[in-house]
C-alpha positions, -999 to +999 in steps of 0.1 A: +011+126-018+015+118+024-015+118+040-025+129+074-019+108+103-053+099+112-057+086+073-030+061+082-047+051+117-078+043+098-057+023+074-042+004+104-078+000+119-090-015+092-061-038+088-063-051+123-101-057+123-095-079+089-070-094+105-067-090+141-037-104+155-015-078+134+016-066+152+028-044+136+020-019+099+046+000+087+033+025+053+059+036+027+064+054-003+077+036-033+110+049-024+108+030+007+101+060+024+082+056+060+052+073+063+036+059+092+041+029+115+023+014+141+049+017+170+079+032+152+102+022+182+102-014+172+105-004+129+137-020+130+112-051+132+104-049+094+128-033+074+147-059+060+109-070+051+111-035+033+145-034+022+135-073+002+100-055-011+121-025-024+148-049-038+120-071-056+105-066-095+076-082-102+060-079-135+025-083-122+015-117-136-004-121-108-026-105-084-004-107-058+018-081-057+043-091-026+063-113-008+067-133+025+094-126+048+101-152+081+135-146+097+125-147+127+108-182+134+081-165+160+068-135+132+066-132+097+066-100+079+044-098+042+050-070+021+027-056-007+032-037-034+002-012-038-002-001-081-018+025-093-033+020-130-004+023-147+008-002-128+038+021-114+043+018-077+024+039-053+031+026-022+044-004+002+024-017+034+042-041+055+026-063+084+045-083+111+021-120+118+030-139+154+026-175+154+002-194+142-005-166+115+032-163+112+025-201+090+003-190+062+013-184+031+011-152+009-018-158-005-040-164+023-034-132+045-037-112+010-069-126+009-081-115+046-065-081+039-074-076+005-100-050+014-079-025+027-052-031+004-086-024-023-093+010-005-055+022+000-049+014-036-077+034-045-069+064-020-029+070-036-042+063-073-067+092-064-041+114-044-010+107-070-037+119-099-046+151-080-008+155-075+000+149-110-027+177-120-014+204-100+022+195-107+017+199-143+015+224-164-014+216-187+006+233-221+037+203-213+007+173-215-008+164-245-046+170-244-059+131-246-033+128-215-047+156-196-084+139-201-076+105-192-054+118-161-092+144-148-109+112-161-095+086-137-092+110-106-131+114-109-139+081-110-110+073-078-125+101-059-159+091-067-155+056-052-132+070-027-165+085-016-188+057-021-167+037+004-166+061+032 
């Protein structure tokens, strides 16, 4: 389910233009798993960030999916969850916030990143359903299954589209 390189830049690009004084985007796998950071020599920078986010259950009360991290009194690090449908784990984006940014609460730099939280969210459902078809042997899913799974990858890839 990885994607390539440049998917992640755009990602980043669209992060830091919603909210510009960004220093630094790590993306993971559920697992915790890095799949791209923005300077991978300073990654040290938000893995406890990670390590909390991984560490952390939520049962999705909300629609906030993430926490706040502030160590460090100069940067804070926010971690979110990204869900696919089912509400299983998809994916983790963490993003470092200098001072003043560093002061705001969860909620408010969701809300200026929401966006691109919206559009990765959309991207992994749509690549974990393509995954899940060609990992699968149709004969081991029940048929109503196998609908709803070709069902929700058209409509992801579909609005995938519609937003590029």
């Amino acid at each position: 389910m990885t994607a390539s390189v440049e998917t992640w830049k755009s990602y980043a690009q669209l992060l830091t233009r919603l909210s510009p004084r960004i220093s630094h985007i790590l993306f993971a796998s559920a697992d915790g798993t890095s799949w791209w950071s923005s300077d991978s020599a300073s990654a040290s920078r938000v893995q406890y960030a990670l390590s909390l986010l991984l560490r952390s259950h939520t049962t999705r009360h909300s629609e906030i999916d993430g926490l706040v991290e502030t160590q460090d009194s100069s940067e804070s690090r926010f971690g979110f969850r990204i869900r696919g449908a089912l509400g299983e784990v998809l994916g983790l984006v963490i993003i470092a916030l200098p001072l003043p940014e560093a002061r705001l609460d969860l909620g408010a730099v969701h809300a200026s990143i929401k966006p691109a939280l919206d559009c990765l969210q959309s991207e992994l459902s749509a690549r974990a359903a393509i995954g899940e078809l060609h990992r699968q042997k149709p004969v081991h899913l029940p048929f109503a299954l196998r609908q709803k799974i070709r069902k929700r990858a058209a409509v992801l890839g579909n609005r995938h589209r519609e937003r590029r």
